[in-house]
GUDOGU-147953 format. One record per residue (C-alpha): residue in one letter; z, x, y; chain. Coordinates in pm, 1 decimal. Each point is the difference from the previous one (the first is absolute). Example, Ala and Ser with C-alpha at 12.3 -4.5 7.8 and 13.67 -1.06 7.14 Angstrom:
type | pz | px | py | mol
a | 780.0 | 1230.0 | -450.0 | A
s | -66.0 | 137.0 | 344.0 | A
This chain:
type | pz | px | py | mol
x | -826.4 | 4688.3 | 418.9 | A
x | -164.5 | -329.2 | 145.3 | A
x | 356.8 | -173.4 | 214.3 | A
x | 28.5 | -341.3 | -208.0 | A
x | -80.2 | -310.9 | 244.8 | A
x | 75.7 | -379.9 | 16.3 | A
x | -144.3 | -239.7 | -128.3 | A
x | -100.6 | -299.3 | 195.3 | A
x | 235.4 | -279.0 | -151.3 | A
x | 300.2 | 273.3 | 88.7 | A
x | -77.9 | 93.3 | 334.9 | A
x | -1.3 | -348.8 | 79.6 | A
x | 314.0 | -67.5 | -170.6 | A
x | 143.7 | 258.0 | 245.8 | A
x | -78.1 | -241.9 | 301.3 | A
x | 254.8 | -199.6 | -146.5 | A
x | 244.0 | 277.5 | 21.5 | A
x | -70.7 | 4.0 | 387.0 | A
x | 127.7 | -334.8 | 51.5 | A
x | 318.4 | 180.6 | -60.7 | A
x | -18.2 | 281.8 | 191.8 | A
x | -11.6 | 73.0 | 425.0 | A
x | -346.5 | 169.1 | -71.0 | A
x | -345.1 | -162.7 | -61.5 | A
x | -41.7 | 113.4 | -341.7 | A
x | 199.8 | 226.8 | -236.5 | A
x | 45.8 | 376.3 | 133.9 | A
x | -48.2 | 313.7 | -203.1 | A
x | -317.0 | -146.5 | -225.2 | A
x | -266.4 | -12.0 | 258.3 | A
x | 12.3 | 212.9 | 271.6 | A
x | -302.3 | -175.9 | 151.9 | A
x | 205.8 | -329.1 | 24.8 | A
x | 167.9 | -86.5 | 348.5 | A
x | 344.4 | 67.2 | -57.5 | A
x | 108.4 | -90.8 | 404.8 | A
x | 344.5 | -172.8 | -15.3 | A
x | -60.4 | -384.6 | 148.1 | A
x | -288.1 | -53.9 | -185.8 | A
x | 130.5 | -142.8 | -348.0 | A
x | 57.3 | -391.8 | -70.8 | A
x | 351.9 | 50.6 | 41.1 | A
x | 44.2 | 154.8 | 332.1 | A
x | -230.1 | -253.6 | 99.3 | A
x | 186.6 | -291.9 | -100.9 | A
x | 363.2 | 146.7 | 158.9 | A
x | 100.3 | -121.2 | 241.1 | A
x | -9.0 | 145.4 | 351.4 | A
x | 355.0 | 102.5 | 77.6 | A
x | -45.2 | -77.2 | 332.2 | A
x | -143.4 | -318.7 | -57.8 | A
x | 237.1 | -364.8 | 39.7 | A
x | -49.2 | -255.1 | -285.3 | A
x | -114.5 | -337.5 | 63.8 | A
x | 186.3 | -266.5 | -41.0 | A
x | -213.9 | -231.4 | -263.0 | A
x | 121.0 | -319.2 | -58.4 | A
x | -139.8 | -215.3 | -301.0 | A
x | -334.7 | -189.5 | 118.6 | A
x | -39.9 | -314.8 | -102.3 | A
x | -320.0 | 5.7 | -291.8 | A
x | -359.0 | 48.5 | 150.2 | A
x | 105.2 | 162.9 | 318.9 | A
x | -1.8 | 391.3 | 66.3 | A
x | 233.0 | 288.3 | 117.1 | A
x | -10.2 | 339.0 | -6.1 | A
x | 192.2 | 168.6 | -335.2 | A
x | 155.3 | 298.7 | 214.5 | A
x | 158.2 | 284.1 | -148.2 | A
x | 363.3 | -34.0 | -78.8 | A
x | 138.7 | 346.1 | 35.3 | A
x | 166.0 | 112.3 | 289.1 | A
x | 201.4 | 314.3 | 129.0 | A
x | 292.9 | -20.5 | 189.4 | A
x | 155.2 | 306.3 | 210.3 | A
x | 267.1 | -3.3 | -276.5 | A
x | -294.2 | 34.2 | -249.7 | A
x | 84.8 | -331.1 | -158.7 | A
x | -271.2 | -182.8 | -82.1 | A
x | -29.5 | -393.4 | 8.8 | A
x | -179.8 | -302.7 | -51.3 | A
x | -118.3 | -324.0 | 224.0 | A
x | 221.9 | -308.0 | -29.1 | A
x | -198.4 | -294.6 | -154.6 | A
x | 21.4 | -367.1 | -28.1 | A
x | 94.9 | -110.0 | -324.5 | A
x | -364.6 | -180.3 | -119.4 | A
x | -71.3 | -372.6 | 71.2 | A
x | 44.4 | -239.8 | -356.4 | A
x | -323.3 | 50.1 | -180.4 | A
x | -200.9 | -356.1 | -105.2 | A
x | -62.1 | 8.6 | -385.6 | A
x | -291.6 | 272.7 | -117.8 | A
x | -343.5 | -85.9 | 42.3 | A
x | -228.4 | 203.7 | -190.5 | A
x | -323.7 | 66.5 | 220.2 | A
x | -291.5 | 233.9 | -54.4 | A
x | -26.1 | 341.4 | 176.8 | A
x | -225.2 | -33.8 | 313.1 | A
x | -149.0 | 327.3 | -49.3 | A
x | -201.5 | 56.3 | -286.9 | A
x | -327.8 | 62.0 | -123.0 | A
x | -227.4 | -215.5 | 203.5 | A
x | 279.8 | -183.2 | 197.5 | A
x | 71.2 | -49.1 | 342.2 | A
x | 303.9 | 26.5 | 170.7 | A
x | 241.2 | -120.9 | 254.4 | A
x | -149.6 | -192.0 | 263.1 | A
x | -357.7 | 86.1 | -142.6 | A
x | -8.6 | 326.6 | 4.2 | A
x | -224.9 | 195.4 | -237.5 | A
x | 208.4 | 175.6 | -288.9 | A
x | 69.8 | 336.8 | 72.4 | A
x | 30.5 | 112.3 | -390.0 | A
x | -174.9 | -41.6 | -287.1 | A
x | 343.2 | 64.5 | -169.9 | A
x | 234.7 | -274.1 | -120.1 | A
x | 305.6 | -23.1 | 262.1 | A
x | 228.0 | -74.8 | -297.5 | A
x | 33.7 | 148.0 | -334.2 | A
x | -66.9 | 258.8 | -254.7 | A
x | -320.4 | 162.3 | 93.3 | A
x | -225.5 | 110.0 | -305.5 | A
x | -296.1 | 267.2 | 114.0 | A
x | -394.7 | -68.1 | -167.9 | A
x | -77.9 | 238.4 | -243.5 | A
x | -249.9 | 254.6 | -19.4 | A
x | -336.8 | -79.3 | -139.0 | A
x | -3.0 | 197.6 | -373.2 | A
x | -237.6 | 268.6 | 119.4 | A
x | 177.9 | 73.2 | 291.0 | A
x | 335.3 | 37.8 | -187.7 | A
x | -191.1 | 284.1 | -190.8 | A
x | -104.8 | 147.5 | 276.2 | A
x | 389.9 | 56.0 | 156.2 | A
x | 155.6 | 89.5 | -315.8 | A
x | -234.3 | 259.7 | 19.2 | A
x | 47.0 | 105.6 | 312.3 | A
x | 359.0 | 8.4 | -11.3 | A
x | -36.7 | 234.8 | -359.8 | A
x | -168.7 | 214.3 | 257.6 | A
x | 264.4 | 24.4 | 237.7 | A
x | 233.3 | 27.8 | -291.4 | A
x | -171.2 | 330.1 | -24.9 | A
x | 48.1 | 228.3 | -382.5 | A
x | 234.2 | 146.6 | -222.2 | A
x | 313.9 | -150.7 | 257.7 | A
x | -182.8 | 172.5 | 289.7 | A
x | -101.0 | -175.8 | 302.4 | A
x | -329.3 | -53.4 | 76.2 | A
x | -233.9 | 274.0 | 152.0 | A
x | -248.4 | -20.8 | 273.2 | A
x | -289.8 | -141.7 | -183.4 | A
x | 194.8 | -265.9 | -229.0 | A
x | 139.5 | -144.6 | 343.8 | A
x | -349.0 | -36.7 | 151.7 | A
x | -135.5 | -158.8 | -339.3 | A
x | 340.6 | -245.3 | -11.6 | A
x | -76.6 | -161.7 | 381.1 | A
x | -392.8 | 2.5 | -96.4 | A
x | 129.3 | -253.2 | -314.6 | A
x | 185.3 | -127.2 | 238.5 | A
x | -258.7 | -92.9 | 248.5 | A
x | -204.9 | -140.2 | -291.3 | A
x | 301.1 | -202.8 | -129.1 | A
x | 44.6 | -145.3 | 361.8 | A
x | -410.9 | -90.6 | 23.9 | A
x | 78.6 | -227.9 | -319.1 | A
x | 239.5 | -173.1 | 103.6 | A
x | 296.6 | 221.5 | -41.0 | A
x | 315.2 | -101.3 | 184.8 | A
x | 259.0 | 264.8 | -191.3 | A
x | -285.9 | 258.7 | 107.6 | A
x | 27.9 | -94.8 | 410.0 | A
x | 383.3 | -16.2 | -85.3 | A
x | -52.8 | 393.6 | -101.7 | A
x | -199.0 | 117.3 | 213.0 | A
x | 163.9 | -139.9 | 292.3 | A
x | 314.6 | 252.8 | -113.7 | A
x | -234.1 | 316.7 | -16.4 | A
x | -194.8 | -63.7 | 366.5 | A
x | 356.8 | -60.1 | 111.6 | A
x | 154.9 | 325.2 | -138.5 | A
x | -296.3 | 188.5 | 11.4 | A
x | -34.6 | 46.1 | -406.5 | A
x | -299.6 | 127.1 | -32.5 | A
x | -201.4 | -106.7 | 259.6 | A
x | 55.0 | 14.8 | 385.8 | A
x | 344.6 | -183.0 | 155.9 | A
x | -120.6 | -342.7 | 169.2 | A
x | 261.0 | -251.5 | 42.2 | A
x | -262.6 | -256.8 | 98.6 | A
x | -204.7 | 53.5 | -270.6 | A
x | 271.5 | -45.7 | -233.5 | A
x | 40.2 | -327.3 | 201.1 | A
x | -359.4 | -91.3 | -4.8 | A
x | 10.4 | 24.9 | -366.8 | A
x | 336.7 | -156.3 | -99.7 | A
x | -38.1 | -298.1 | 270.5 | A
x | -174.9 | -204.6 | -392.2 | A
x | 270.0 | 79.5 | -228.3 | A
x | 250.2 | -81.1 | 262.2 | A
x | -140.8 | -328.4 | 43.7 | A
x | -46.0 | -66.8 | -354.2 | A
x | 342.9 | 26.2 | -124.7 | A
x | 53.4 | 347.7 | -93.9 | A
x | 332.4 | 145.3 | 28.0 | A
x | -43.3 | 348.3 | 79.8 | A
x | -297.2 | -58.5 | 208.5 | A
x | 226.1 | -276.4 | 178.7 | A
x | 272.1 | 332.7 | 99.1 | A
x | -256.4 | 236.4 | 85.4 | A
x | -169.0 | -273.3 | 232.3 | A
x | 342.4 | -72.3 | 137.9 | A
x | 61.0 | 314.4 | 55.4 | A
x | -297.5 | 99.5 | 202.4 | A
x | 95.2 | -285.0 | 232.9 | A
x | 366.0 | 145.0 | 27.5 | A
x | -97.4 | 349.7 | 99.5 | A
x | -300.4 | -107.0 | 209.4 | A
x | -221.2 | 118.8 | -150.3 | A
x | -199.7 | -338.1 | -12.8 | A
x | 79.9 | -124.3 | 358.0 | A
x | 112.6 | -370.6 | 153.9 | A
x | 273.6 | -99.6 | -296.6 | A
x | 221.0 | 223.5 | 0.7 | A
x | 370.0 | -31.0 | -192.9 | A
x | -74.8 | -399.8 | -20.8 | A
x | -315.1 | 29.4 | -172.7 | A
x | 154.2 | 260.8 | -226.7 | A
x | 303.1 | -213.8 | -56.3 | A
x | -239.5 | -254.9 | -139.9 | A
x | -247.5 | 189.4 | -232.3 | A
x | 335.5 | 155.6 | -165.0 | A
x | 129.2 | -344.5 | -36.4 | A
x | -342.6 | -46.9 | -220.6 | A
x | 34.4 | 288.7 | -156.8 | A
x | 338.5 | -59.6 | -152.8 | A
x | -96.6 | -356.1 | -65.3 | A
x | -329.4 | 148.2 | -214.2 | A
x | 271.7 | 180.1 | -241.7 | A
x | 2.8 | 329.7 | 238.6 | A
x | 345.4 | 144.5 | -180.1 | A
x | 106.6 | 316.9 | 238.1 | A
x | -72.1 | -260.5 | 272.2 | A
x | 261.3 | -273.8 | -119.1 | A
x | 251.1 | 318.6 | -71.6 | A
x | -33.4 | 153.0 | 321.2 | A
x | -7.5 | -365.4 | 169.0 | A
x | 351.4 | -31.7 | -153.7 | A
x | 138.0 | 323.3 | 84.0 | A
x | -123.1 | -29.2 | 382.4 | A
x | 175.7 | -343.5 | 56.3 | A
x | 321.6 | 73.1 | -198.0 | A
x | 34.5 | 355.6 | 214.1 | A
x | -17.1 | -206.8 | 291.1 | A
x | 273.6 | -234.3 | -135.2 | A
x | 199.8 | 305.0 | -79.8 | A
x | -16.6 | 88.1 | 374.4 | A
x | 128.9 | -376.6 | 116.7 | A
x | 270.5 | 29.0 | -274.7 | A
x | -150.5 | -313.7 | -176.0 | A
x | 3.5 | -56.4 | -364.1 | A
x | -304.7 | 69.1 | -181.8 | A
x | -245.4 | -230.5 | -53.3 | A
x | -284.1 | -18.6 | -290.1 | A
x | -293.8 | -137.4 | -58.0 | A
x | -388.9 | 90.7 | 214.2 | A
x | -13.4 | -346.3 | 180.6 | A
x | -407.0 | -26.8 | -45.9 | A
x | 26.9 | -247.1 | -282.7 | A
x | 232.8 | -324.3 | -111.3 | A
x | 24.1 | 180.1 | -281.2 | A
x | 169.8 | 311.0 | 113.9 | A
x | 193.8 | -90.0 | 320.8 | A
x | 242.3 | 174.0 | 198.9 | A
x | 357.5 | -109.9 | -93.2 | A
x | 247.3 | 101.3 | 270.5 | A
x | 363.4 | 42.0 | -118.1 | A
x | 275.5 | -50.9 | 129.9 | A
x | -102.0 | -327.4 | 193.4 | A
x | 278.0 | -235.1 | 39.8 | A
x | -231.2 | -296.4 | 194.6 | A
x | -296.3 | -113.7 | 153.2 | A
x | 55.6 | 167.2 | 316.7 | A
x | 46.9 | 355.9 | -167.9 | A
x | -256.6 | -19.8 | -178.8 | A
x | -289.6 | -129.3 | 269.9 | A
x | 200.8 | 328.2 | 215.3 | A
x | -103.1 | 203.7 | -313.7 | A
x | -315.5 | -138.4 | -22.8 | A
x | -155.5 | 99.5 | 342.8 | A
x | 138.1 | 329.3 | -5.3 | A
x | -163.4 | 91.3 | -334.9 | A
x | -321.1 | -195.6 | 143.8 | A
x | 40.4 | 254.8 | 295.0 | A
x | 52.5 | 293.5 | -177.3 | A
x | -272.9 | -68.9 | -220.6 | A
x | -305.8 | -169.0 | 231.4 | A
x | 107.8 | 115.6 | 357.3 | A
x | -203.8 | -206.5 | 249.5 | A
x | -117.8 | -241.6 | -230.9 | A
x | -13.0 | -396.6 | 78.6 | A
x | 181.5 | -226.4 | -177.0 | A
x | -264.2 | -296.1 | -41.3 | A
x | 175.6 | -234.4 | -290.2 | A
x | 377.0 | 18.9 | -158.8 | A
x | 28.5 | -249.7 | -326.6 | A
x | 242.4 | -50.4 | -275.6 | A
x | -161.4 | -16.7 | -313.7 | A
x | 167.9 | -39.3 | -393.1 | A
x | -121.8 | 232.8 | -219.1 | A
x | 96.4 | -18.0 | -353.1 | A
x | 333.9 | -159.1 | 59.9 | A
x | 62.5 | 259.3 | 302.9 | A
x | 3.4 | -72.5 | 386.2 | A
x | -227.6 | 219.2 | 168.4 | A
x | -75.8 | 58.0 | 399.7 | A
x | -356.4 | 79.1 | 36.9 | A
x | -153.0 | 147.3 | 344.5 | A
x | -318.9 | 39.6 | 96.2 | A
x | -56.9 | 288.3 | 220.1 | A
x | -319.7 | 83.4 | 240.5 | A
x | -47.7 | 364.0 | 153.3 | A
x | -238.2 | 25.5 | 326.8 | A
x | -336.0 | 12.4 | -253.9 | A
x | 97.1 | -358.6 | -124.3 | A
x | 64.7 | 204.3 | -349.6 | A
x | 305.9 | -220.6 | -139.4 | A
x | 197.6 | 56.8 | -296.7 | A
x | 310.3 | -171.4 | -119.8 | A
x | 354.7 | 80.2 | -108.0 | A
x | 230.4 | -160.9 | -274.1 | A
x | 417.9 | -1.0 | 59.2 | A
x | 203.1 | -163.1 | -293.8 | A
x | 234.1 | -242.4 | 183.5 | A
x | 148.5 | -147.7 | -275.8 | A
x | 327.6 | 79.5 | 13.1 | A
x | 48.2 | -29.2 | 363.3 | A
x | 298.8 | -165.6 | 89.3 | A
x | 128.1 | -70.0 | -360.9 | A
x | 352.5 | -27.2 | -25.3 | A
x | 157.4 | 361.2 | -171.5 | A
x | 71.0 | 8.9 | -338.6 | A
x | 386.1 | -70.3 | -71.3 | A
x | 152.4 | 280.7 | -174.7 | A
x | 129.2 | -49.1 | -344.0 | A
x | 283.9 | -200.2 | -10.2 | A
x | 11.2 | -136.8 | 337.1 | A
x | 48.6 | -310.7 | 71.8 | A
């Protein structure tokens, strides 16, 4: 009996799962996946133990500091967080267009460094119609028969469809194929093929392409980016609708809040929409400290390049703009609206 395989759009959905996990991907399903310990997103992004925290004070807007990470172990194994200054008062919102976008430049003249919007829901092309046809048939293929998984021959004929799908134009096809050279479905492992083909689909929006791109950065297997330039192709690929991303985004920054005894927050941070909203914030001051720490936990190393206050739908919002050592920038959303509001009175109190 033929052993039933993945299909493409799982096996990606399981790099998600890594950004959980000490491991690069998930263990157990492919033994041809590395499975060192160090090499997932989230050992990554912890902290050294050894390593002091930075203090970071609150930059006035336009200039640039490093966002270091926040966690710390003491001998005593408690863990803490850098002392802040309680942000400067914020002149009223001034709505201004992103300075990286399609054909833009940015700061001080340089040339953008992404064809992606810096802000924003991110909505991928679609296929041309006859290279749609072309994946749906070769995923059928991979599908295999009768609830088995596919055998020898259907897997060669699925990544030949492929292949054709990606000659027309096919994005979803690169974004499938880059899973199989990666795990070896197939078709020889190659890492950098997978990266050679993906490197489109990444750049155009898609979200599962966006992880696996970001995730051949974070294990080195495309060299020179490293963790920052994985930090920021996940950050597109949970802003292009990439749902195990968001979930496991969640998950990694409330674990870490866990550790520093912090309430939990909510929220993903990559879009006014959906920012993070840090409870248990009793002023300004607490909540800039919570800020940075989050902003370290989440982009270690990254410059801070612009800090605004922006109303959004009746709601205060602090919006950063972060820049990692590629110039890649991104940009994360706190709610501050009910910073230093006056509690509640209980019923009856006068």
């Amino acid at each position: 009996m033929r052993s039933r395989r993945l299909s493409a759009s799982v096996i990606a959905a399981g790099l998600a799962a890594a950004l959980l996990s000490g491991c690069a991907f998930f263990e157990g399903d492919d033994d041809t996946a590395p499975a060192k310990p160090g090499e997932g997103l989230l050992s990554r992004l912890a902290q050294d133990p050894e390593a002091q925290p930075a203090q970071a004070p609150v930059q006035p807007a336009g200039s640039t500091q490093s966002v270091t990470q926040a966690l710390t172990v003491s001998p005593a194994a408690t863990i803490n967080v850098p002392v802040l200054q309680a942000p400067p008062a914020q002149a009223a919102p001034v709505q201004t267009p992103d300075t990286i976008m399609p054909g833009a430049q940015g700061q001080a003249g340089r040339t953008a460094v992404s064809n992606l919007p810096l802000d924003g829901h991110i909505t991928a092309p679609v296929d041309p119609p006859d290279a749609q046809r072309l994946v749906a048939q070769a995923d059928a293929q991979m599908e295999g028969k009768d609830g088995k998984g596919p055998s020898s021959q259907d897997m060669a004929s699925a990544l030949a469809l492929f292949d054709q799908a990606m000659a027309r134009g096919s994005l979803k096809a690169r974004e499938a194929l880059a899973v199989y050279y990666y795990y070896g479905r197939g078709t020889a492992r190659d890492p950098q093929k997978a990266a050679q083909v993906v490197k489109p689909a990444a750049q155009a929006g898609l979200g599962m392409a966006a992880l696996i791109y970001g995730q051949l950065y974070n294990n080195g297997s495309i060299p020179g980016g490293g963790a920052g330039e994985a930090q920021y192709w996940y950050n597109i690929a949970r802003r292009a609708g990439c749902a195990p991303c968001m979930s496991s985004h969640q998950e990694f920054l409330n674990s870490i809040e866990a550790k520093l005894n912090l309430p939990t927050s909510k929220g993903q941070g990559d879009l006014a929409s959906d920012p993070i909203v840090l409870t248990g914030i009793a002023d300004s001051a607490a909540g800039a400290k919570r800020e940075y720490s989050t902003l370290g936990i989440l982009y270690p190393g990254w410059k801070q390049v612009e800090q605004r206050q922006l109303t959004e739908n009746g709601r205060t919002l602090d919006q950063f703009t972060l820049e990692n050592a590629q110039q890649r920038r991104v940009r994360v959303y706190f709610d501050a609206t009910d910073w230093g509001k006056p509690a509640a009175k209980a019923p009856g109190a006068k």
